[in-house]
C-alpha positions in Angstrom: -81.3 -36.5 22.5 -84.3 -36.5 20.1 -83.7 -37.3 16.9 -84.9 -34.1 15.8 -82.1 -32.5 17.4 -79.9 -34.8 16.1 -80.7 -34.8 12.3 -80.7 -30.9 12.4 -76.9 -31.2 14.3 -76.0 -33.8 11.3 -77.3 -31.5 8.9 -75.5 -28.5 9.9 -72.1 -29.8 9.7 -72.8 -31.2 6.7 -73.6 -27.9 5.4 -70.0 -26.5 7.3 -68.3 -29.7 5.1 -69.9 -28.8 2.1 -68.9 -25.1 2.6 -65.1 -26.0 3.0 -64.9 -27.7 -0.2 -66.5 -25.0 -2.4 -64.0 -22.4 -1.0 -61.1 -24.9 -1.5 -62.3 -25.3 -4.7 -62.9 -21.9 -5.6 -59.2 -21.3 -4.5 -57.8 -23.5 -6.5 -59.2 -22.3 -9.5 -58.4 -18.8 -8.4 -54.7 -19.4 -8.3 -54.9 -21.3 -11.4 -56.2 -18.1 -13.6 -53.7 -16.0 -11.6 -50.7 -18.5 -12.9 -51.4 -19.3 -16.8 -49.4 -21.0 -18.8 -47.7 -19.3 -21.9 -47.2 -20.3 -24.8 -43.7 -19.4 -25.7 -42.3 -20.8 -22.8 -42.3 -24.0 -24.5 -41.5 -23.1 -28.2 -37.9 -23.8 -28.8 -37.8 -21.5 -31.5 -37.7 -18.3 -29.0 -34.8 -17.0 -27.9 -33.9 -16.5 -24.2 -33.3 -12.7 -24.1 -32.1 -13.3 -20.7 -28.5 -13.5 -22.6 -28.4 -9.8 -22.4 -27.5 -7.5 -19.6 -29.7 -7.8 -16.5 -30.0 -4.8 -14.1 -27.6 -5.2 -11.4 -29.5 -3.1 -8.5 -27.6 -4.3 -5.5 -24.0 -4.5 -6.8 -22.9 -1.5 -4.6 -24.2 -3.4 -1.8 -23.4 -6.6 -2.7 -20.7 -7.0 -5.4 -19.4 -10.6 -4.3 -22.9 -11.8 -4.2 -24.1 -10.4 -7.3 -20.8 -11.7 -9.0 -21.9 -14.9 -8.3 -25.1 -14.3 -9.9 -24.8 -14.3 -13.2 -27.9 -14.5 -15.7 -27.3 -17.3 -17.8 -28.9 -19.1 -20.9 -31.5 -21.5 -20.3 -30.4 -25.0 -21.5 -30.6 -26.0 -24.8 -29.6 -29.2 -26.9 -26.2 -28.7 -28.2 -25.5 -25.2 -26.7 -23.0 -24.3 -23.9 -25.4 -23.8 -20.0 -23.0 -20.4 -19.9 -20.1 -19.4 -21.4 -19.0 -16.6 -19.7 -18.6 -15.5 -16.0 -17.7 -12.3 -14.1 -14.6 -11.7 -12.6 -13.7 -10.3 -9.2 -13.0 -7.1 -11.0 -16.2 -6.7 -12.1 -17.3 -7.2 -8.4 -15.2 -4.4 -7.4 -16.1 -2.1 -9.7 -19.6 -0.3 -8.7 -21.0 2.4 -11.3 -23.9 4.4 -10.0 -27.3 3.6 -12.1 -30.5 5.5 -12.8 -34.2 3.7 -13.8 -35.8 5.9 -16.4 -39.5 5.1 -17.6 -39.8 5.7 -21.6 -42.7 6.2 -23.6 -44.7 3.1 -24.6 -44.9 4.1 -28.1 -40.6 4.2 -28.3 -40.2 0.2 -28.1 -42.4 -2.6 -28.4 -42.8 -6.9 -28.1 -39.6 -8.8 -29.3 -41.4 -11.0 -32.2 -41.3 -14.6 -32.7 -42.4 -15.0 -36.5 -41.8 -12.3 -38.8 -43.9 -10.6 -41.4 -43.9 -13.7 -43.7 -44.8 -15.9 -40.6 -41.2 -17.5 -40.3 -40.2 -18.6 -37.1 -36.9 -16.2 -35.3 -34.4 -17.3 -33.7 -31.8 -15.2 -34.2 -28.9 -15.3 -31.4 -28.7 -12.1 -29.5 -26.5 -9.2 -30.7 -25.3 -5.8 -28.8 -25.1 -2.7 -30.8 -23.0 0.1 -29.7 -24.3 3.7 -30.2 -23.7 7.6 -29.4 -26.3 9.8 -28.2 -25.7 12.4 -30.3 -26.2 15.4 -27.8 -26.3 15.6 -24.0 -27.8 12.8 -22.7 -31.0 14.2 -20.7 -31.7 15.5 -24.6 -31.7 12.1 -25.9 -34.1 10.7 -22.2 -36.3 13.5 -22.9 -37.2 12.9 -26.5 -37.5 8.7 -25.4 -40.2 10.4 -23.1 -42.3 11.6 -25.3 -45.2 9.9 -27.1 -44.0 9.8 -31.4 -47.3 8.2 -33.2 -45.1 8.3 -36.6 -43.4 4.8 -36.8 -40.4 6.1 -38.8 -39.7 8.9 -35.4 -40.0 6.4 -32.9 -36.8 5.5 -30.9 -34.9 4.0 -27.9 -31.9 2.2 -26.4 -31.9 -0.5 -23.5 -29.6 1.6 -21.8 -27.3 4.5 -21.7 -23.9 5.6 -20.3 -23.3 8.9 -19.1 -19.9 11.2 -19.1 -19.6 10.2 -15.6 -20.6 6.4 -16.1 -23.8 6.3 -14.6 -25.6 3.3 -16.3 -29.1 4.5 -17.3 -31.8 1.7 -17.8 -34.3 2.8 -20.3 -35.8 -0.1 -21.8 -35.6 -3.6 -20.2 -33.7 -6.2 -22.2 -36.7 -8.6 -22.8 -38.4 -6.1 -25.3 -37.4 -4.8 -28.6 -35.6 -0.8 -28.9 -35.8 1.1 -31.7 -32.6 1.8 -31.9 -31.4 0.3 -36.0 -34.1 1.1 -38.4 -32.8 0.3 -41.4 -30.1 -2.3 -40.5 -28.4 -5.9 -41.1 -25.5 -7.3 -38.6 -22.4 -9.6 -41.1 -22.4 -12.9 -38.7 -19.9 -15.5 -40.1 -23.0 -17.6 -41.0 -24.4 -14.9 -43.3 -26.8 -12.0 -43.1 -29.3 -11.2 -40.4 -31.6 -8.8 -40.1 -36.0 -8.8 -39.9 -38.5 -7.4 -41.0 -41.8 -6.9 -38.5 -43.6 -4.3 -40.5 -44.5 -4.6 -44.3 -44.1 -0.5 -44.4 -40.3 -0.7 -42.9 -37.4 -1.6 -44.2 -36.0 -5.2 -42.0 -33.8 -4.5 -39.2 -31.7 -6.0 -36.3 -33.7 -4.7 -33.7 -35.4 -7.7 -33.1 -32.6 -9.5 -31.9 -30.5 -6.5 -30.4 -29.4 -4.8 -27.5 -28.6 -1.3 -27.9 -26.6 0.5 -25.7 -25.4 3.9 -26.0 -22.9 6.0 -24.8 -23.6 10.0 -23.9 -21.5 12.4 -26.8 -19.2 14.5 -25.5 -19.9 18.4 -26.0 -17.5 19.4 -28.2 -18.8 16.1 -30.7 -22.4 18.3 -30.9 -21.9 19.6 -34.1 -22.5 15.9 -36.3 -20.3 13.6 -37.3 -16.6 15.7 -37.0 -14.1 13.0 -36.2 -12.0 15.9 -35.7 -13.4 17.6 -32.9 -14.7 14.6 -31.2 -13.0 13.7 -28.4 -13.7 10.4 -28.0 -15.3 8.9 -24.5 -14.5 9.4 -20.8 -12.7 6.4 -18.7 -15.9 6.3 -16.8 -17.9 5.3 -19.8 -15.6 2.8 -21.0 -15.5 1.1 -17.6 -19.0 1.0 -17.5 -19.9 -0.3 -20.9 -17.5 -3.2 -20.4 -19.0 -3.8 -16.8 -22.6 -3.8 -18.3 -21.8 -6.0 -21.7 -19.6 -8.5 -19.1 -23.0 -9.3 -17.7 -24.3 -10.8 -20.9 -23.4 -14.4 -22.8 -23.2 -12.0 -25.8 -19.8 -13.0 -27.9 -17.4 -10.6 -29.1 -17.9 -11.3 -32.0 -21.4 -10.2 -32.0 -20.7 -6.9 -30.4 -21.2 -4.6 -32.9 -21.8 -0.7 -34.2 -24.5 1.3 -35.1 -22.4 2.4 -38.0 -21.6 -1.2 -39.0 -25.2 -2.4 -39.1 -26.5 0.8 -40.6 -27.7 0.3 -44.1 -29.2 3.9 -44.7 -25.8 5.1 -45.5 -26.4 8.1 -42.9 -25.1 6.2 -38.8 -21.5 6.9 -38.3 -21.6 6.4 -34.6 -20.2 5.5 -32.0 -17.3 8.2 -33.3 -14.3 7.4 -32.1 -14.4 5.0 -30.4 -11.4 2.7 -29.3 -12.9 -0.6 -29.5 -9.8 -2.6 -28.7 -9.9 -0.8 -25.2 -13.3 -1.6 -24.7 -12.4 -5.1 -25.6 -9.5 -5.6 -23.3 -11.8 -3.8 -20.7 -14.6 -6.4 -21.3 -12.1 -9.4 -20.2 -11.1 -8.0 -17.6 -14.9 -8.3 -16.3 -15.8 -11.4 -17.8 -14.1 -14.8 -18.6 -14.5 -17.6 -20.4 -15.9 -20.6 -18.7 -14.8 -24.2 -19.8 -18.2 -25.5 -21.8 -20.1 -28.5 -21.3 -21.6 -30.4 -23.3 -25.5 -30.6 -21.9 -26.9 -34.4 -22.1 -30.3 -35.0 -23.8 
């Protein structure tokens, strides 16, 4: 072979090896950009909103499975992994679900500072509300666009008559469902203000879930005509709650964290039945102490 043949031989696959490692390169730094890191996954100050209600899309399929697979709290210093579990009865029970889409301009970004700057980490709280009217009435007005701030609503998730579960909003960002609103915790008052124009509210740390009003509860806020909510709904609500570490004891009322004077709802409603539903779904696990 002459060495002109050879040098050009040498030099192409040199050129081939050369190649190779720009498009290895160029694919690690590819995936990289695809896969950043964010911030709040390491600030200790967030809370895990994964303590709320998950969507459970295959339970009809797979109730034993899915019982199994309960969202839990990450770990954290001094806190229980997971304090509650499901029960077989809330494997067995299987209520049909609907996905809705809601306007963008209905719920926004769970905040980590408020308006003053300070750091939130307020524990996660469920609020319990009424629709009001019909509950494609209360959908269709999530639907549409409301530019005025002081309009602009939504709940994570709503129960019709029947029990359908209706997911609205997903659990990681904040409903406007309590505008102007504190929730009574044993350690004192809670509540946040995001917006220097609005009054503070719990929304920031809430889950609100609503049940659809019966017809004959139309006409406002008549304890007297309303007749209270179907079995479905009841079954439902606890099945949904029983998927969150949410206490009891911060399970809570539109009406009770109201501080406009003008929220009565949910009316009527039996709480110590929704109670003794709720563990019957869920149960409390023995907690352990998490090592540093």
């Amino acid at each position: 072979m002459r060495f002109k043949d050879w040098a050009t031989r040498v030099l192409l696959i040199s050129l081939m090896f050369m190649a190779l490692i720009v498009v290895l390169l160029i694919g690690r730094a590819t995936k990289l950009q695809n896969n950043p890191t964010t911030s709040h996954t390491s600030n200790p100050q967030v809370t895990a909103w994964s303590q709320y209600p998950q969507a459970q899309f295959q339970s009809a399929k797979e109730p034993e499975k899915k019982s199994q697979n309960v969202i839990k709290s990450p770990v954290k210093i001094n806190k229980p992994v997971a304090r509650y579990v499901t029960t077989q009865a809330f494997a067995q029970y299987r209520p049909n679900y609907q996905v809705v889409s809601v306007n963008p301009t209905n719920y926004g970004e769970r905040y980590a500072q408020d308006v003053n700057g300070v750091l939130l980490n307020n524990q996660p709280i469920i609020v319990l509300h009424e629709t009001g009217y019909s509950a494609s009435s209360a959908i269709n007005f999530f639907q549409v666009a409301h530019n005025d701030e002081s309009v602009q609503a939504s709940y994570h998730a709503l129960i019709k008559l029947d029990g359908t579960v209706v997911y609205l909003v997903p659990p990681e960002k904040r409903a406007f469902g309590a505008a102007n609103s504190v929730f009574d915790s044993p350690d004192g008052v809670e509540t946040v203000q995001t917006n220097p124009n609005l009054p503070s509210s719990v929304n920031n740390f809430a889950y609100h879930v609503s049940l659809e009003t019966p017809p004959d509860g139309y006409d406002g806020s008549s304890q007297q005509t309303h007749s209270g909510y179907t079995e479905a709904q009841y079954n439902s609500l606890a099945w949904l709650i029983a998927q969150s570490q949410v206490p009891d004891d911060r399970i809570t009322t539109h009406k009770l964290v109201d501080r406009s004077g003008k929220k009565v709802d949910p009316i009527n409603f039996d709480g110590n039945k929704f109670l003794s539903l709720l563990n019957t779904y869920r149960q409390v696990r023995p907690i352990y102490r998490v090592s540093k």
